[in-house]
Structure formats: structure tokens, C-alpha cells
N, C-alpha and C positions, 0 to 999 in steps of 0.2 A: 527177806528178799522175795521176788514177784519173779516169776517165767512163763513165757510164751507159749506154749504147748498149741500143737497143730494136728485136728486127728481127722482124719478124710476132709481135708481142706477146711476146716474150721479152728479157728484158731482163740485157746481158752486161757485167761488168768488165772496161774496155780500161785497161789499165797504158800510160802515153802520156812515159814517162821524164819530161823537162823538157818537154813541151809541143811541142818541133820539130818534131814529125812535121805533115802536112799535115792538115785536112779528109778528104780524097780517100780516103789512106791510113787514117785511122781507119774512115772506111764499109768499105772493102775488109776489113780488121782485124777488125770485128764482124762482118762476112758471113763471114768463113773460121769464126770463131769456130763461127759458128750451124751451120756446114756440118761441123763436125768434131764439135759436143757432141751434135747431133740432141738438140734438146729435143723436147720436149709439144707443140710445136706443128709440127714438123717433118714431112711427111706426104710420102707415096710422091708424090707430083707435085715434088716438089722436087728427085727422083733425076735425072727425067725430063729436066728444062729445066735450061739453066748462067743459073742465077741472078745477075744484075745488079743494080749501086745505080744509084737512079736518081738521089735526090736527099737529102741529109742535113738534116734543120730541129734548131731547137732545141725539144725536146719543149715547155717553157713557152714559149707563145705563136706557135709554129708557124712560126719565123723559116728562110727558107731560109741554110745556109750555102754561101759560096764554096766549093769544094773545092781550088783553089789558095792557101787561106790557111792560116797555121801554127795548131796547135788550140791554142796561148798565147794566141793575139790575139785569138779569138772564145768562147772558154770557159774558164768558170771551174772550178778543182781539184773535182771531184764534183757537175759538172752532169750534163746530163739530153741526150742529143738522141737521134732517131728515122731510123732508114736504109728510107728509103720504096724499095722492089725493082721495077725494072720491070713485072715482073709484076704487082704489085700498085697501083700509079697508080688511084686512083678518076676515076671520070667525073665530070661534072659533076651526073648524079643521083643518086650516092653522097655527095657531100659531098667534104670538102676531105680532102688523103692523109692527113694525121696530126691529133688531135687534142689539147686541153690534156694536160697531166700529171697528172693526180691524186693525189696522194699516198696516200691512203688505200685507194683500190685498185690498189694496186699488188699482181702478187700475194704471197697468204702463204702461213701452213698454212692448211687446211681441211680437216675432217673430214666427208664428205656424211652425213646422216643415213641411220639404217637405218628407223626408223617410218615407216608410210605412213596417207597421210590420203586416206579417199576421197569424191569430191565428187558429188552428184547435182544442184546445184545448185540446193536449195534449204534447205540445213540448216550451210552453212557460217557459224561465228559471229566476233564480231570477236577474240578470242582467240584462233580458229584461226588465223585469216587472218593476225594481229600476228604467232603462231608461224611460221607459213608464209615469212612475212618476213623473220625470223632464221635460217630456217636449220632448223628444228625437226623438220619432216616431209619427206618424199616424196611424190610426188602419182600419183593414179591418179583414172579415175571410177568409180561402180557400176555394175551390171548392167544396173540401171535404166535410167540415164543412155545407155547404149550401145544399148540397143533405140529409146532414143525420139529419138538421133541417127539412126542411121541410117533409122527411119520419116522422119524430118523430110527426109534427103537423097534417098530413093527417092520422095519426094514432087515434090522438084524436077526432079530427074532426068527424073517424067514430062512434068512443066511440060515441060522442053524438047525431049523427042522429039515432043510433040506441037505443037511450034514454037507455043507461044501465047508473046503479047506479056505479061510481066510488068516494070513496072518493076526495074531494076535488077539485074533477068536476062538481060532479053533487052535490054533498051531503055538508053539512056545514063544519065546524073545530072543534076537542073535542070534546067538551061533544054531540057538535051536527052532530057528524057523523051520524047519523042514519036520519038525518031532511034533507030530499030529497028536493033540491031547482029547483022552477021553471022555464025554460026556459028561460021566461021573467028578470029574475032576475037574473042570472049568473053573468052579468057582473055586474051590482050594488054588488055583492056580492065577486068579486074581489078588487073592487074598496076601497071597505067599509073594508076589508084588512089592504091594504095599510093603507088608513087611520086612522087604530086603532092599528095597529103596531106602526106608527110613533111617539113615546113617550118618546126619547131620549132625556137628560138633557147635560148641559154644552155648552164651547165654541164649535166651530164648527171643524172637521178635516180641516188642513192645505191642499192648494188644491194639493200639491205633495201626499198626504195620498190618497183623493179622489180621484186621478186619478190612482193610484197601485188598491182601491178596487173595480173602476170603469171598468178595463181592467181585472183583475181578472174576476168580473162577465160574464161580454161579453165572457171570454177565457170558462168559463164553461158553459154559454149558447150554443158555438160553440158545444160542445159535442152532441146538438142534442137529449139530453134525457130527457129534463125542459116539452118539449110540446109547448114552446114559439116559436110564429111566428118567419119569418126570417124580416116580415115589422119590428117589435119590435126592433129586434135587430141590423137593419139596422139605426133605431132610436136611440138607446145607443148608437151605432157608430159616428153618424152625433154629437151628445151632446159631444162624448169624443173629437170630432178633432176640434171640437170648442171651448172647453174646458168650456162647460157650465156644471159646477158643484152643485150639491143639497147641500140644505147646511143637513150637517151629523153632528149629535153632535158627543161630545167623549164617552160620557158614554151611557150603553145603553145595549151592549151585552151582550148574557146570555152562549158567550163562545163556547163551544163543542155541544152546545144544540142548537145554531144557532146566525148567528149576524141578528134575525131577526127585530130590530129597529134601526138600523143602516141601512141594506137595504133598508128598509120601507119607510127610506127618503129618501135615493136614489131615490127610483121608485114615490113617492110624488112630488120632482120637477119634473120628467122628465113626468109627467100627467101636469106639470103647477099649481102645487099646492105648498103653501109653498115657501120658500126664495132659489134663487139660483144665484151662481158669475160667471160671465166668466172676462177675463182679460184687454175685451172691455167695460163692461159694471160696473163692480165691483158689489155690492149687492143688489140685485132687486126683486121683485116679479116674478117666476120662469115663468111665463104666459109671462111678456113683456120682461123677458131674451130671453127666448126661439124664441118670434116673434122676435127682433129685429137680430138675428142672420140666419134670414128666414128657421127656423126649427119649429116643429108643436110639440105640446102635444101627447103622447102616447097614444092611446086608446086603454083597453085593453079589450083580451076576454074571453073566458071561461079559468079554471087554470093560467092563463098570471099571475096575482097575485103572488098566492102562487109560482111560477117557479122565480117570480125576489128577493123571501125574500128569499126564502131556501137555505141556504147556511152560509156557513163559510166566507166567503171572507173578511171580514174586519180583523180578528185576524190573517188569514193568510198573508194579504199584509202589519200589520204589525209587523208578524213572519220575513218574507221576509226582508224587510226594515232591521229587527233588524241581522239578520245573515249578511246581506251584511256591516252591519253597522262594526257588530263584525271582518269579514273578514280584514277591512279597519285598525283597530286596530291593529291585530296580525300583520300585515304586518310593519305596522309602529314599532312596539313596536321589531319586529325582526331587523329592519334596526337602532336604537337606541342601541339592544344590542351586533349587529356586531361593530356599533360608538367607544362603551364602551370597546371592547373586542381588536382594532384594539389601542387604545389608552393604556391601562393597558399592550401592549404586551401579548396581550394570545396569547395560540394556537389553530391551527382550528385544531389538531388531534380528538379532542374530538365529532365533526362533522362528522367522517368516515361514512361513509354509514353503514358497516358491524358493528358496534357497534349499529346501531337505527333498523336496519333488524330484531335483535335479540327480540326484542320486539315487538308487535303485536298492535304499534299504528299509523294509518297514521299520523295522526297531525304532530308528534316526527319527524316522517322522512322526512315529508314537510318542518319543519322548519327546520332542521339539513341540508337541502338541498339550500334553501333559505339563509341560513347563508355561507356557501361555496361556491355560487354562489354573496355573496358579498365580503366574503374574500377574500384576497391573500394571498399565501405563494406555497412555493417550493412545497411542498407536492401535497397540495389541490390550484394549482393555479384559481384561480377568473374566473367564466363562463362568469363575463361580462366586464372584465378589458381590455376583447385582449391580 
């Protein structure tokens, strides 16, 4: 029998003869593995420390195993299970060590794109953003974009040498707007943030979704009005073209009010905290994703926090999604009922322009136009027949 073994997001064929061998020994088994192939994600800290298994689950559904049991008695021929490394044990503000299995990101080939798409945020369209979502582009901001970040951070900056009280700079969040924090503690007290926002339940967004509310964010950071450094978001950048993605659950946001735990864990992996995939490495501890792709954890500073949750971006990139989605529809469902209309003998009079003018609806008239540009006829000959 053959199993799957997964050790800091890499995932190894352990040949297990009939099954006798223990638990114990398949963890040990896949750890020598990962220590001899030095994958993708294997990084100079690994040389460093002798690496231990801590704990072996079953990748579906996160079951711990015994390690004194026979791997016949607990696994089936071509399952799945996950060898969590001492080292790596999350805390309880991390989440739990391992998480569901995925199948579909698991990883594959990927080719990263060479085109770069640059954002000043405010001319990004939903076609962009849908491409950006597949895979399409690489991402960068404009010149623009970078003068009027960093005006906006040398702004706050002064805020705070001049120790005035601003909400959510200097001061806490609710009820504790009035509880002036000190100097010392800014950044613990972004951090801590992130942190306590990140409380999203379910699977995880698909990394197409993730990457629409990933460039989303960066396109409204480019605006230059968050307070957020341009190191930071020069950092979102390096994660998006990498495609080192935080794992985001689906449920979570509070809507119009804000997607702000859905962000939350956005800005979570990309600190090195919590679970994050890239398409090299598939599901990892967001710390040795991040290293083995030779990109750093985020550190943030004073407001950086609150500047990466505030926001809509998740409901709008998958607004976006769903209008482009709708688009793809109508098109099809008009080229089906020109099929219909070309096969029953109709006529395209009923398509005139001057009959759809008369009503005050584009849609009507896009379609009525899109239909005579698939028909033919004397009349109204075909815009794309020749």
C-alpha cells in the first residue's frame, strides 16, 4: 500500500509494503524523506535544528493518529495524512496544526505569468481584476501611486512624533477609543488586530478568489489614503507574484460593515502566521511558505493594522467575479437564441435598432445588437459573416 504524507507543505510517496509498519514509523519515514529530497520548501533553518514529528493526523478531517498503531488498521491504500514537526505546532492564535485536504490545490505545474499589470488605484477594471484572478498578470503599482503612498505615510508619521491623539493610531478600537496607547505598544496593538479579527469559519477561498481580493486590496492601498507604508505594500506585491496565498475562510464577513475577518487573515499569513498555499509549495505554515519563496513576514507599524482589514474587498471581488460570471451567460444564452431563431425561420426585423431606441434600456439594445450581428438576412445583414 502507497500514502500520502505531507511535511511543511510538501507532499511525499511512502511505500508502506503490507501495511505493518507502525504510525510512528511512517512519520519518521516521511521526515527522513523530506530531509534527504530537500524540496521547495526546505529552507536553511531546517539544517540548523534536528527536526521532530510531533504529531501525525489524518489530512481529511484532521484526525490525530496513534503512533503505536499498524498503518493497516488506521489507513486506507492512498490516503492522505499530515506529519505536524515540532517545530511547527501552532498556537492557539494560529489555528489548529493542520488543516482539511483539498484536492484541487494540491500542488501542480504553474507557470507564473511574465505580463505586468500596473495599479494606481483607480482604473482597475473587472476584467482586469477576473484576469488577475487566474493567473494572467503580475502586479506592480504606478509612479503615481507611490508618491501619493508615501505623502499619505509621512503624514502619519507626523501625527505621531507630534504625539497627537488619533483614533486608531494612537488610541484603541470601540469602546476603547478614548484609551490612549502607548508608544511602546502601537505595534503589539496592531498586531493584536489582526489577530483577533482572524475568526473566520469554513473551507478556505479558492486561490482564484484569493488572488481577485488580494489585488483588490493592493489596488485600494495604491490610493495612498490607508497610512500603509509602501515597504508593506511592496510586500503584498512580492506574496501576490508568488502567489503565496493566506488561507481565508468563506464565511466570516460582516458585508457593508466591512470584510473585516476575511482580511484579517489575509494580513495573518502574510505576518507568517497561520496556514498559507502557494502553487510550489501547496499548504504550509505561512512562516516556511513565505521563507522558502525568499520573501519575509510583514512587520507592521503604527495604523498598518487597521489600513489592511478596513475594507470591502472580499464581497466586492466576489461581486466582480459574479457580474463577469453573469456577462459570460447573457452572451452565451443570446448566441443559443440567435441558434433557435436562425433554425425556426424567424425574422431579425424584430431586432431594428429604432424599435429598442424607443425604450430607455441599454441591456435591450446591446442584445438586439448582438443578435443582428449574429444574424443574417437581406435586411439586417450579419456584422460578422462578410
Amino acid at each position: 500500500m502507497k500514502i500520502s504524507a505531507r511535511v511543511r507543505g510538501e507532499w511525499l510517496a511512502i511505500p508502506c509494503r503490507k501495511g505493518d509498519d507502525t504510525i510512528r514509523w511512517l512519520g519518521e519515514e516521511a521526515l527522513r524523506r523530506y530531509n534527504k529530497l530537500k524540496p521547495f520548501s526546505y529552507t536553511e533553518q531546517s539544517k540548523s535544528i534536528q527536526l521532530q514529528v510531533a504529531e501525525i493526523r489524518k489530512t481529511r478531517g484532521g484526525a490525530i493518529l496513534d503512533k503505536d498503531d499498524k498503518v493497516k488498521d488506521v489507513l486506507d491504500d492512498n490516503d492522505f495524512v499530515s506529519v505536524v514537526l515540532e517545530s511547527d505546532k501552532s498556537s492557539p492564535l494560529t489555528g489548529p496544526a493542520e488543516i482539511p485536504y483539498i484536492p484541487e490545490q494540491v500542488p501542480g505545474e504553474y507557470k507564473p505569468p511574465e505580463e505586468y499589470l500596473h495599479l494606481d488605484g483607480n482604473s482597475l477594471s473587472i476584467d482586469d481584476l477576473v484576469r488577475l484572478g487566474k493567473g494572467a498578470y503580475r502586479l506592480d503599482v504606478t509612479k503615481e501611486a507611490v508618491d501619493k503612498v508615501n505623502a499619505a505615510r509621512k503624514l502619519l508619521d507626523a501625527i505621531l512624533e507630534q504625539n497627537k491623539v488619533v483614533y486608531g493610531i494612537t488610541t484603541g478600537f470601540g469602546k476603547f477609543a478614548r484609551t490612549v496607547i502607548p508608544k511602546e505598544s502601537l505595534v503589539e496593538l496592531q498586531e493584536n488586530l489582526i489577530r483577533s479579527h482572524s475568526a473566520g469559519v469554513g473551507a478556505p477561498l479558492s486561490p482564484e478568489k484569493t488572488r481577485m481580493l488580494m489585488a483588490l486590496r493592493i489596488n485600494v492601498l495604491a490610493k495612498g489614503y490607508s497610512g500603509v507604508s509602501l515597504k508593506v505594500i511592496k510586500q503584498l506585491i512580492d506574496a501576490f507574484n508568488a502567489s503565496c496565498l493566506s488561507w481565508i475562510p468563506e464565511k466570516g464577513t460582516v458585508g457593508a460593515s466591512g470584510d473585516l475577518a476575511p482580511l484579517a487573515h489575509l494580513a495573518l499569513g502574510l505576518m507568517g502566521e497561520g496556514k498559507m498555499w502557494s502553487p510550489k509549495c501547496g499548504w504550509g505554515d505561512a512562516k516556511y511558505v513565505l521563507e522558502a519563496h525568499g520573501l519575509t513576514p510583514i512587520k507592521l507599524a503604527a495604523k498598518e493594522g487597521l489600513g489592511l482589514i478596513n475594507g470591502t474587498q472580499l464581497i466586492t471581488s466576489l461581486g466582480a467575479e459574479a457580474v463577469e460570471r453573469a456577462g459570460a451567460i447573457v452572451r452565451q444564452a443570446t448566441v443559443v437564441a440567435a441558434l433557435s431563431l436562425e433554425v425556426l425561420k424567424g425574422t431579425t426585423r424584430a431586432f431594428d435598432p429604432d424599435i429598442h431606441e424607443a425604450r430607455p434600456h441599454k441591456g435591450q439594445s446591446d442584445v438586439a445588437r448582438l443578435l443582428r450581428s449574429l444574424l443574417h438576412s437581406e435586411t439586417f445583414p450579419s456584422q460578422i459573416s462578410g
